[in-house]
mmCIF file of the N, C-alpha and C atoms, coordinates in Angstrom:
data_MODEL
# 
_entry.id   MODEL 
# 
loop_
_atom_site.group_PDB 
_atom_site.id 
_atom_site.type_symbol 
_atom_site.label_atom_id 
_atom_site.label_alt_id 
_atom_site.label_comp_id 
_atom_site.label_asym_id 
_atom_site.label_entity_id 
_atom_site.label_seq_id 
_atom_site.pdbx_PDB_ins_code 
_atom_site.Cartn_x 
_atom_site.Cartn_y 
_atom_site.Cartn_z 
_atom_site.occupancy 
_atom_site.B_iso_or_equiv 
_atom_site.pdbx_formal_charge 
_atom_site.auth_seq_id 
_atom_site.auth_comp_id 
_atom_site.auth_asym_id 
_atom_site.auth_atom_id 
_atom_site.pdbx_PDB_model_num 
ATOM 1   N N  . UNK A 1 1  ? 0.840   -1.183 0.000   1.00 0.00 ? 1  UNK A N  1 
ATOM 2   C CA . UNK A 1 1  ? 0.000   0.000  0.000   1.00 0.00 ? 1  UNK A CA 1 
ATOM 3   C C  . UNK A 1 1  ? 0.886   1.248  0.000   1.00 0.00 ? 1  UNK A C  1 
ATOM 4   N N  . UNK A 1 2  ? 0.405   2.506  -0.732  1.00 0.00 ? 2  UNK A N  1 
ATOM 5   C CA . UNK A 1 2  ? 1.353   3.124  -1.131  1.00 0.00 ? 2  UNK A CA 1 
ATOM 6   C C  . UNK A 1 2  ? 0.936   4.304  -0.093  1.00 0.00 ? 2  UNK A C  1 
ATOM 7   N N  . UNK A 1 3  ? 1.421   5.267  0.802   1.00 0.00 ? 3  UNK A N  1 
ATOM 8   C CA . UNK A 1 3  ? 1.297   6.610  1.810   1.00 0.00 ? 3  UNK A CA 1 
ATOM 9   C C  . UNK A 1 3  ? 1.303   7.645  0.762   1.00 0.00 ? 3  UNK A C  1 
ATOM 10  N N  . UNK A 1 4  ? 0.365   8.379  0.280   1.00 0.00 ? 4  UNK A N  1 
ATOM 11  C CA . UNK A 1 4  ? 0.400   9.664  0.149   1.00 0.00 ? 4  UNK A CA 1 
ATOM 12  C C  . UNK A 1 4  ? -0.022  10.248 1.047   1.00 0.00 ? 4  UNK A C  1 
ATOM 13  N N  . UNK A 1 5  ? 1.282   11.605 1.108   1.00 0.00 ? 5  UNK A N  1 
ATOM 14  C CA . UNK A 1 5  ? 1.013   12.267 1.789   1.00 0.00 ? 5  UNK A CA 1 
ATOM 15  C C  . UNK A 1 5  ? 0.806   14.037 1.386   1.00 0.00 ? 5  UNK A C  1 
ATOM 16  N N  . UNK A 1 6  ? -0.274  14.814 1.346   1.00 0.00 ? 6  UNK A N  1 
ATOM 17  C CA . UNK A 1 6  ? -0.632  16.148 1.224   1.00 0.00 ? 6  UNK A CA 1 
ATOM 18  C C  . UNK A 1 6  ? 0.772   16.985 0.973   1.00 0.00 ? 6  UNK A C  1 
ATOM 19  N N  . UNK A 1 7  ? 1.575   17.039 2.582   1.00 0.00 ? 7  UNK A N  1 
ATOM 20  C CA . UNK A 1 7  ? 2.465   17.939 3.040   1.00 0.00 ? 7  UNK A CA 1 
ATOM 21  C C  . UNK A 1 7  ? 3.796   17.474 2.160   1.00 0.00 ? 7  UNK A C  1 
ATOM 22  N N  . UNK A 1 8  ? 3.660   15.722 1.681   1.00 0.00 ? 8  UNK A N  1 
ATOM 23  C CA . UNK A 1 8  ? 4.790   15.960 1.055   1.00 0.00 ? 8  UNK A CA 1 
ATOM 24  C C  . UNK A 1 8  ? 4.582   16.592 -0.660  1.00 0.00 ? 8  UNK A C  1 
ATOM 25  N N  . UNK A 1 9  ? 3.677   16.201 -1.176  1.00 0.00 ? 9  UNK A N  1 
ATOM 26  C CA . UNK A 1 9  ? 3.162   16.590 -2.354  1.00 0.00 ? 9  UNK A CA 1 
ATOM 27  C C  . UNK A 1 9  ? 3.926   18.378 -2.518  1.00 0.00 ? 9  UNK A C  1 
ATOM 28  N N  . UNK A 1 10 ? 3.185   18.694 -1.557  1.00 0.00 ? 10 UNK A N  1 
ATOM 29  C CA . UNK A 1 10 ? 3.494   20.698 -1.492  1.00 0.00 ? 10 UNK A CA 1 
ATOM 30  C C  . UNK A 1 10 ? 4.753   20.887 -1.555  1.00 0.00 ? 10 UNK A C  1 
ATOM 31  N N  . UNK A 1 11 ? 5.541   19.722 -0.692  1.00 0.00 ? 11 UNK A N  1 
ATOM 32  C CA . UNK A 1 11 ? 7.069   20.327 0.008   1.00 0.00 ? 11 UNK A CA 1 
ATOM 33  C C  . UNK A 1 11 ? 7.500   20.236 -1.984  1.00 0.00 ? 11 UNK A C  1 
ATOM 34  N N  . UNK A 1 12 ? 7.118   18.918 -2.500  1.00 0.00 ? 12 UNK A N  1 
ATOM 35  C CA . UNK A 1 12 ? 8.129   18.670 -3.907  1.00 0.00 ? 12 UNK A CA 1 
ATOM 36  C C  . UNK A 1 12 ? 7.581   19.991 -4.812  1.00 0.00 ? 12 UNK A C  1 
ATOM 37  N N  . UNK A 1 13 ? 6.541   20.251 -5.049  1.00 0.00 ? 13 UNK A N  1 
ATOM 38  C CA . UNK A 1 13 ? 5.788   21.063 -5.527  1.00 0.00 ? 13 UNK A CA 1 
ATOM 39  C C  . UNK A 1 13 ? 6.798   22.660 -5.141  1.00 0.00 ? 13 UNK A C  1 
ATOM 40  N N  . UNK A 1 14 ? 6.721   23.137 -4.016  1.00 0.00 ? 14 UNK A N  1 
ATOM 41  C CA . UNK A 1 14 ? 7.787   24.004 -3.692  1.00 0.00 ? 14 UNK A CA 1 
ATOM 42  C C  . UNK A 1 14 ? 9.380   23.845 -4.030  1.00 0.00 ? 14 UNK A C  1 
ATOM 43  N N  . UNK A 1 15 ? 10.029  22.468 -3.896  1.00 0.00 ? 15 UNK A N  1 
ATOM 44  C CA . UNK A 1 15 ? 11.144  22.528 -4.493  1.00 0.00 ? 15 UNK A CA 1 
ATOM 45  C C  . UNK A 1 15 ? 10.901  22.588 -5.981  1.00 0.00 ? 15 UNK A C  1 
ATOM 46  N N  . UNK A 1 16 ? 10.133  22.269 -6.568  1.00 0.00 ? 16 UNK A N  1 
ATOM 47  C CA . UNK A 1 16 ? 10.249  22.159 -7.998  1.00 0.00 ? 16 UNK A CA 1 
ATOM 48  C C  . UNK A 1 16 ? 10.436  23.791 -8.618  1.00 0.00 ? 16 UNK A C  1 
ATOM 49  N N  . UNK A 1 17 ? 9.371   24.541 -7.751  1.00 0.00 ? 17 UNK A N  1 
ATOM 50  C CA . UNK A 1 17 ? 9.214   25.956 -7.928  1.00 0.00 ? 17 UNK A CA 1 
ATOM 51  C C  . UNK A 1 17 ? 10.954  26.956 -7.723  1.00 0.00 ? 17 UNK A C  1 
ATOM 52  N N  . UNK A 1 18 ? 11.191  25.749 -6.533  1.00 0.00 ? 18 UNK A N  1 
ATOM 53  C CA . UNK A 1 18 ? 12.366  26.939 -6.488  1.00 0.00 ? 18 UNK A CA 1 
ATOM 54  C C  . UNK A 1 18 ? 13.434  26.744 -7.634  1.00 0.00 ? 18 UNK A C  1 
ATOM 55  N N  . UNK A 1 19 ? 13.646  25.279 -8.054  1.00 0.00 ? 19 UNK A N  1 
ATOM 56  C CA . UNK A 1 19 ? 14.319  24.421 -9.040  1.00 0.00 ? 19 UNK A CA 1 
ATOM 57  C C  . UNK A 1 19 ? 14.436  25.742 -10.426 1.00 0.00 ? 19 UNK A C  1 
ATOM 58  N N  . UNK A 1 20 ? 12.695  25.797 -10.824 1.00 0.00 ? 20 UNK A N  1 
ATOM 59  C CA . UNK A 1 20 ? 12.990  26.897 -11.781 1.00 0.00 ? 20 UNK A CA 1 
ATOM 60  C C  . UNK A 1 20 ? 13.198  28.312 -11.763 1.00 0.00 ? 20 UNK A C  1 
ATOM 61  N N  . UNK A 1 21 ? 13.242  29.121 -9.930  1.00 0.00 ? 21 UNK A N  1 
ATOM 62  C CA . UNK A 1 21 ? 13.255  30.073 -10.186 1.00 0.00 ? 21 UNK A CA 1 
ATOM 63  C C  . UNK A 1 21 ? 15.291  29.993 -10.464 1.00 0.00 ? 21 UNK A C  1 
ATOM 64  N N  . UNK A 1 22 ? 15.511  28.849 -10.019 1.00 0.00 ? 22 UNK A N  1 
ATOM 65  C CA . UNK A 1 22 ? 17.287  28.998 -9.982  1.00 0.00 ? 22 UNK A CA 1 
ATOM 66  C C  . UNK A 1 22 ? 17.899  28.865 -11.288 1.00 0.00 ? 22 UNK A C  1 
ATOM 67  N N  . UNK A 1 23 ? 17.055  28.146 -12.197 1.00 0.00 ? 23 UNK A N  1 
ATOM 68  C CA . UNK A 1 23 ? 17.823  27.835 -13.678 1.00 0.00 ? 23 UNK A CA 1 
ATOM 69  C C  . UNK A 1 23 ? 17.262  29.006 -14.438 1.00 0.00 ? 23 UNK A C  1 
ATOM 70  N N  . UNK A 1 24 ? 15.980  29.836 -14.102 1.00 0.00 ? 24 UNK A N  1 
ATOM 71  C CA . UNK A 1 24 ? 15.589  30.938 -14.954 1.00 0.00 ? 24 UNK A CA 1 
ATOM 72  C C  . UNK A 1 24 ? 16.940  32.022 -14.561 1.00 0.00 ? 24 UNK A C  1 
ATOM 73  N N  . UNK A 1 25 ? 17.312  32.150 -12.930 1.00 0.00 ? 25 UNK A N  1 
ATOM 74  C CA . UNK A 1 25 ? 18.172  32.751 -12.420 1.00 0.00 ? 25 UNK A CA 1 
ATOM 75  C C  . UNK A 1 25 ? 20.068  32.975 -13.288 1.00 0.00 ? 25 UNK A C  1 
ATOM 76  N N  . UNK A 1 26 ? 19.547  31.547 -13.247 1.00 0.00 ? 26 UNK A N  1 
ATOM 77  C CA . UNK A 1 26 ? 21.249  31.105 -14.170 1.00 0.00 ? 26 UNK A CA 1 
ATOM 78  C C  . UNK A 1 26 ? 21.146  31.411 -15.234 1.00 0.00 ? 26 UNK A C  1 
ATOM 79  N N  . UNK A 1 27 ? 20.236  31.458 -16.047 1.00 0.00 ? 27 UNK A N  1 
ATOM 80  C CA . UNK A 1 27 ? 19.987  31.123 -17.404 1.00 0.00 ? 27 UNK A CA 1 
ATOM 81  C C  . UNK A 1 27 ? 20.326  32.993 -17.512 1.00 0.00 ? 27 UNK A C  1 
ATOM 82  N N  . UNK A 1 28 ? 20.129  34.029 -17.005 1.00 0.00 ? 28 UNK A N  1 
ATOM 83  C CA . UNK A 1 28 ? 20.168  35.599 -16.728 1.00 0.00 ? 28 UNK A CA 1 
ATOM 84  C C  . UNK A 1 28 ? 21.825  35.679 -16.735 1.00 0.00 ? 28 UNK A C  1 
ATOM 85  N N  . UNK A 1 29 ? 22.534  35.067 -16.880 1.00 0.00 ? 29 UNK A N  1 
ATOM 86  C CA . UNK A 1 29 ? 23.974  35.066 -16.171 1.00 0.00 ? 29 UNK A CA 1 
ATOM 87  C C  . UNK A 1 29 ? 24.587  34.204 -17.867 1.00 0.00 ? 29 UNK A C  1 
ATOM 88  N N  . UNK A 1 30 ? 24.004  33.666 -18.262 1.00 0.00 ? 30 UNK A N  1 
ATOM 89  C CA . UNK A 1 30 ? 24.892  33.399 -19.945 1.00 0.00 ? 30 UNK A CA 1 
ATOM 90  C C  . UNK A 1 30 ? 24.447  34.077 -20.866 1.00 0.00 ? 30 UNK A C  1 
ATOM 91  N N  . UNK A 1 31 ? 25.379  33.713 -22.256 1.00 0.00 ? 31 UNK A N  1 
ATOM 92  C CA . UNK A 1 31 ? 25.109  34.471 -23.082 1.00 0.00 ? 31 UNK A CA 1 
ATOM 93  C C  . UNK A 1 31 ? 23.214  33.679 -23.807 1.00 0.00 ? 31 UNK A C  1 
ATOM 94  N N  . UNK A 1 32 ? 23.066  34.367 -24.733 1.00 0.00 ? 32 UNK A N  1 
ATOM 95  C CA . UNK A 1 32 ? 21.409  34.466 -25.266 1.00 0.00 ? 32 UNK A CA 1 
ATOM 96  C C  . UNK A 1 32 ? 20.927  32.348 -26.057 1.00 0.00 ? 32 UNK A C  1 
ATOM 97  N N  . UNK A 1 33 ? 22.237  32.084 -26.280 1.00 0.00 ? 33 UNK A N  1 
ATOM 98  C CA . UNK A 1 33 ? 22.159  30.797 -26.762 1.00 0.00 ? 33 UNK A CA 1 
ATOM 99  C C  . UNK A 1 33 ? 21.624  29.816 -25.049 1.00 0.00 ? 33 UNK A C  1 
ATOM 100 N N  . UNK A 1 34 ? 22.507  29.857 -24.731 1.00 0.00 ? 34 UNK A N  1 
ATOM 101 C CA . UNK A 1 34 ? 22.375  29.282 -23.277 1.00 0.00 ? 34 UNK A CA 1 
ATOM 102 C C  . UNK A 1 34 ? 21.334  29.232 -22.901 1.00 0.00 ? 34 UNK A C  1 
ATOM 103 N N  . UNK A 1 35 ? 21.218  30.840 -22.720 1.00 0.00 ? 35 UNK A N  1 
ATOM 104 C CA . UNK A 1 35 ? 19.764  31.198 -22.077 1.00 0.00 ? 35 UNK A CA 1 
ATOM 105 C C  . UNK A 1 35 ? 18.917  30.638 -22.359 1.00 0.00 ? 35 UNK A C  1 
ATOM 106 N N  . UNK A 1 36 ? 18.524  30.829 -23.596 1.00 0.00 ? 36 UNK A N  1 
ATOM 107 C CA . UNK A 1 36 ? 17.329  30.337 -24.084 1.00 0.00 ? 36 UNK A CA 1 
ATOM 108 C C  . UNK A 1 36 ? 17.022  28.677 -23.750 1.00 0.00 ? 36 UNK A C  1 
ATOM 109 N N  . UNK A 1 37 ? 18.560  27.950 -24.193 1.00 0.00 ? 37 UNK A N  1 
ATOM 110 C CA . UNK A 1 37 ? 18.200  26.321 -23.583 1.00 0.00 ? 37 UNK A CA 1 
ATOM 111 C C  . UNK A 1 37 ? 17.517  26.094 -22.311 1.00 0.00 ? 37 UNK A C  1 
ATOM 112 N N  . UNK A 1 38 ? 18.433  27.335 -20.867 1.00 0.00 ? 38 UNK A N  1 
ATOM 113 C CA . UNK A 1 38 ? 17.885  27.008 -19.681 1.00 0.00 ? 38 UNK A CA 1 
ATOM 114 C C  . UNK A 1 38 ? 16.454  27.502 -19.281 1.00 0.00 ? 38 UNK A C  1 
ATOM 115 N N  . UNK A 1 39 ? 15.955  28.350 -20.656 1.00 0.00 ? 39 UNK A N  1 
ATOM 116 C CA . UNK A 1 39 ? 14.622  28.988 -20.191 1.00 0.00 ? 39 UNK A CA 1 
ATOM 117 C C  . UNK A 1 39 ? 14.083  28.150 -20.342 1.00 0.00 ? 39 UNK A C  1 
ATOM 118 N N  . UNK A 1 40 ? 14.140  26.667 -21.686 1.00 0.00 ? 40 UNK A N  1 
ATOM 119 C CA . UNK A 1 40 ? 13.197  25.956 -21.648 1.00 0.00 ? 40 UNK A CA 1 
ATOM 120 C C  . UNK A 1 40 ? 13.224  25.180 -20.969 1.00 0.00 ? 40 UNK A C  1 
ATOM 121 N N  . UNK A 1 41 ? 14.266  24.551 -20.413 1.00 0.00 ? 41 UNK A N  1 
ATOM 122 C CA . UNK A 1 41 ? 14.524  23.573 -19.284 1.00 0.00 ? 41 UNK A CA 1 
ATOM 123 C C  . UNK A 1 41 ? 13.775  23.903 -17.826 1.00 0.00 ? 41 UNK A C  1 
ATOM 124 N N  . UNK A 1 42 ? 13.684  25.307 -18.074 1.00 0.00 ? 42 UNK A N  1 
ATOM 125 C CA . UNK A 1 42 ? 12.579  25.602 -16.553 1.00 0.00 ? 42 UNK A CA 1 
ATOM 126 C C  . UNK A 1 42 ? 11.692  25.416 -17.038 1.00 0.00 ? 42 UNK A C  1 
ATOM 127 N N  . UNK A 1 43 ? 11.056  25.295 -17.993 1.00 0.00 ? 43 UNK A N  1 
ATOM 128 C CA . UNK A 1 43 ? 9.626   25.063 -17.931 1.00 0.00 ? 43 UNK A CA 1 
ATOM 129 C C  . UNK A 1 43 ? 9.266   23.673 -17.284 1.00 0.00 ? 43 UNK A C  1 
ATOM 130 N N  . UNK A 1 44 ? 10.485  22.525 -17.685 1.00 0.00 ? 44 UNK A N  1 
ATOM 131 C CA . UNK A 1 44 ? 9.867   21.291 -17.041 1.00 0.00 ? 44 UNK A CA 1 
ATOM 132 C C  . UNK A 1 44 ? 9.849   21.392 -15.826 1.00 0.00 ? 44 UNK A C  1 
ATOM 133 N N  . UNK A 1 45 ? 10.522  22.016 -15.055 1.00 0.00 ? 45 UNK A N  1 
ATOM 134 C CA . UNK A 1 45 ? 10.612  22.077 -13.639 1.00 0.00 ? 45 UNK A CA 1 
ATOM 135 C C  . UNK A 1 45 ? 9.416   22.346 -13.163 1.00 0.00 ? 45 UNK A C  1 
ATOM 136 N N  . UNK A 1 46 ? 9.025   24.058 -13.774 1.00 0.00 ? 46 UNK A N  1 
ATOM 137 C CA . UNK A 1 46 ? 7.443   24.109 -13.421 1.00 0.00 ? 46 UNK A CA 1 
ATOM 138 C C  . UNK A 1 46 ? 6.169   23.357 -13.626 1.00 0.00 ? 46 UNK A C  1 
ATOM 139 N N  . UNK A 1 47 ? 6.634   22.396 -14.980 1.00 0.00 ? 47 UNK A N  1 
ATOM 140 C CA . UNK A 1 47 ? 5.392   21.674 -15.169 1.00 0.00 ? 47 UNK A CA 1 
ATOM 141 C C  . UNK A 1 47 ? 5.314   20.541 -14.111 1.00 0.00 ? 47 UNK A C  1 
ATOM 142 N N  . UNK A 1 48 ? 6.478   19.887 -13.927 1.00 0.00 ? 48 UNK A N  1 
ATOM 143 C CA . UNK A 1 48 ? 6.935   19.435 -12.389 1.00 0.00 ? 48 UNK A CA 1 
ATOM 144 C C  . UNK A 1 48 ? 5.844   19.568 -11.006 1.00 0.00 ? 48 UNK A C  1 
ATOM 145 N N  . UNK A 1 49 ? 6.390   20.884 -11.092 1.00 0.00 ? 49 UNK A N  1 
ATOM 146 C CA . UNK A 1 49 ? 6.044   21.390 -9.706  1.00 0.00 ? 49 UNK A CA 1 
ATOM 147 C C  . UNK A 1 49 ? 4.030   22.140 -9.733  1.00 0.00 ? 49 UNK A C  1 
ATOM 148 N N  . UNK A 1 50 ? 3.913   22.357 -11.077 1.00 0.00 ? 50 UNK A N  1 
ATOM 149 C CA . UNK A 1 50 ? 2.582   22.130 -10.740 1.00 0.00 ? 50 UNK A CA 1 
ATOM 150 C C  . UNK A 1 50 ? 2.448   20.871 -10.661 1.00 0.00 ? 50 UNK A C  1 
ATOM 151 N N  . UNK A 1 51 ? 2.358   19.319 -11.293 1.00 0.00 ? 51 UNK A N  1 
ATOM 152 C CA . UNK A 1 51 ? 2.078   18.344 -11.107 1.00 0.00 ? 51 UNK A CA 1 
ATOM 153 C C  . UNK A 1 51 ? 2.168   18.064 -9.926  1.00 0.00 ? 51 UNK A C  1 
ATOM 154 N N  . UNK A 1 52 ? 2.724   18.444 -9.179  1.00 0.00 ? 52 UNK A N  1 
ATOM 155 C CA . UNK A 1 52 ? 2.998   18.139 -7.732  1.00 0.00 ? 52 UNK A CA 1 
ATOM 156 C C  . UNK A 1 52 ? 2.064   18.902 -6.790  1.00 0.00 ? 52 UNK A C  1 
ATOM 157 N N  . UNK A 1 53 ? 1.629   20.393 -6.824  1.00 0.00 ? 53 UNK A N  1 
ATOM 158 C CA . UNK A 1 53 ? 0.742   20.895 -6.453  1.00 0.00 ? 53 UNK A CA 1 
ATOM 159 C C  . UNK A 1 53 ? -0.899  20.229 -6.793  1.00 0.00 ? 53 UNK A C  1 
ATOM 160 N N  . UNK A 1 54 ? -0.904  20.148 -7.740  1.00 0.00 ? 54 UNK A N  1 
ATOM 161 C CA . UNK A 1 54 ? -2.430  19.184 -8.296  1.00 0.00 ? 54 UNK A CA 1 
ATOM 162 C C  . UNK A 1 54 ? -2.498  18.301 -7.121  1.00 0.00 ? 54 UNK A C  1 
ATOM 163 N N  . UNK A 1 55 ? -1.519  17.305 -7.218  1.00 0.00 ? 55 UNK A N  1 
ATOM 164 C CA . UNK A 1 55 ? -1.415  15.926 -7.083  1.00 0.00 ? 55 UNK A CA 1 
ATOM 165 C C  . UNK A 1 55 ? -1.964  16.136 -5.298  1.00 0.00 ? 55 UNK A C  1 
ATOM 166 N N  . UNK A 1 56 ? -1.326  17.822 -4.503  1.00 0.00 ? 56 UNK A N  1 
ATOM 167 C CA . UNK A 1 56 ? -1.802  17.842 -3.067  1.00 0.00 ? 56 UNK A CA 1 
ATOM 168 C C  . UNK A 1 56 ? -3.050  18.333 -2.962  1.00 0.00 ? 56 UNK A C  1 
ATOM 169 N N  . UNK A 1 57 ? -3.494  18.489 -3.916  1.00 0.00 ? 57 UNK A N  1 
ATOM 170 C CA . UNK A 1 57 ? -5.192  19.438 -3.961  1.00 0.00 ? 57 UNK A CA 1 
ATOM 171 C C  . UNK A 1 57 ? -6.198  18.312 -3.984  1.00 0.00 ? 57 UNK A C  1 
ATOM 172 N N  . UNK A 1 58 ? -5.216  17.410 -5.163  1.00 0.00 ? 58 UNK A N  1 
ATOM 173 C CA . UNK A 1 58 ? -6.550  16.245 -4.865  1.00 0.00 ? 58 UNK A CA 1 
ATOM 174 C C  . UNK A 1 58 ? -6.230  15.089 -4.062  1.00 0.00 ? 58 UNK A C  1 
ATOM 175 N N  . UNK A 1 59 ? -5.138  15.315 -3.514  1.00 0.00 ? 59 UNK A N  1 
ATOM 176 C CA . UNK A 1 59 ? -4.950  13.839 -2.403  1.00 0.00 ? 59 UNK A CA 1 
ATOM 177 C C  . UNK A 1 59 ? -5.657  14.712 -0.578  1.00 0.00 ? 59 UNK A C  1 
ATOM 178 N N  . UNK A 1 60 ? -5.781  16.228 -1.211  1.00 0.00 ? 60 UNK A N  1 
ATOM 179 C CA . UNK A 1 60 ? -6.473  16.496 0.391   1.00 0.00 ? 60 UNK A CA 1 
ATOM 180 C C  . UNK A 1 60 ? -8.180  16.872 -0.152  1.00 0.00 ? 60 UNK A C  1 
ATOM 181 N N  . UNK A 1 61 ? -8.669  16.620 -1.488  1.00 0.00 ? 61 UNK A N  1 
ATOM 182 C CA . UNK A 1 61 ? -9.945  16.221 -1.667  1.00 0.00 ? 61 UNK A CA 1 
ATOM 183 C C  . UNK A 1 61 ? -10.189 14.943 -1.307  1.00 0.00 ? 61 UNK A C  1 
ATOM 184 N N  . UNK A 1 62 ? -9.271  14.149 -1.478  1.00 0.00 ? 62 UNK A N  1 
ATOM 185 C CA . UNK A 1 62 ? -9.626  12.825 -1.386  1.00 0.00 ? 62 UNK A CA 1 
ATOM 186 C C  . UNK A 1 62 ? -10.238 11.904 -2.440  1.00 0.00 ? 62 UNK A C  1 
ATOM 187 N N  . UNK A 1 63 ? -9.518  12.429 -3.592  1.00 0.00 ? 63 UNK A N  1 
ATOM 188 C CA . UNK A 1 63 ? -10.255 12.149 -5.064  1.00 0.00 ? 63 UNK A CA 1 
ATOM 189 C C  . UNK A 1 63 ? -9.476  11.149 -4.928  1.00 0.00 ? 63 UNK A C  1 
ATOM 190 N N  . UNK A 1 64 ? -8.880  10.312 -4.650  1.00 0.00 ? 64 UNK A N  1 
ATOM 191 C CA . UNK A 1 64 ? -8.224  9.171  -4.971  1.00 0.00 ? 64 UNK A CA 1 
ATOM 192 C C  . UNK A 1 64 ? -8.527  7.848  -4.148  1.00 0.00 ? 64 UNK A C  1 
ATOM 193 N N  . UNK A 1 65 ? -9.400  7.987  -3.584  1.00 0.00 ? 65 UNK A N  1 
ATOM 194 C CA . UNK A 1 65 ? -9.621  6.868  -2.373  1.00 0.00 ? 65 UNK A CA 1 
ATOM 195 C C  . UNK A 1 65 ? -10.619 6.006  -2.697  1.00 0.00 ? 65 UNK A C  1 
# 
């Protein structure tokens, strides 16, 4: 049986968030080629980290039980 848990859902959901504010961060610091790779590379992070937010909205609806 598998534990989901709400609080951890949020915590990954928050690292994921910070994940891309740090590579959008880096990505500000190379030249325009770079950049652009690490801008898209944050996007997975965020798509990430919403998936992870969802995932605590509906494990504290209780849509999964």
């Amino acid at each position: 049986m598998v534990y989901r848990s709400v609080g951890l859902y949020r915590v990954l959901g928050v690292l994921g968030l910070v994940a891309t504010l740090l590579v959008v961060w880096l990505g500000w610091q190379f030249e325009v080629a770079i950049r652009n790779a690490l801008l898209i590379v944050s996007l997975f992070f965020l798509v990430i980290a919403c998936m992870y937010f969802h995932l605590g909205n509906e494990e504290a609806r209780g849509a999964f039980l």
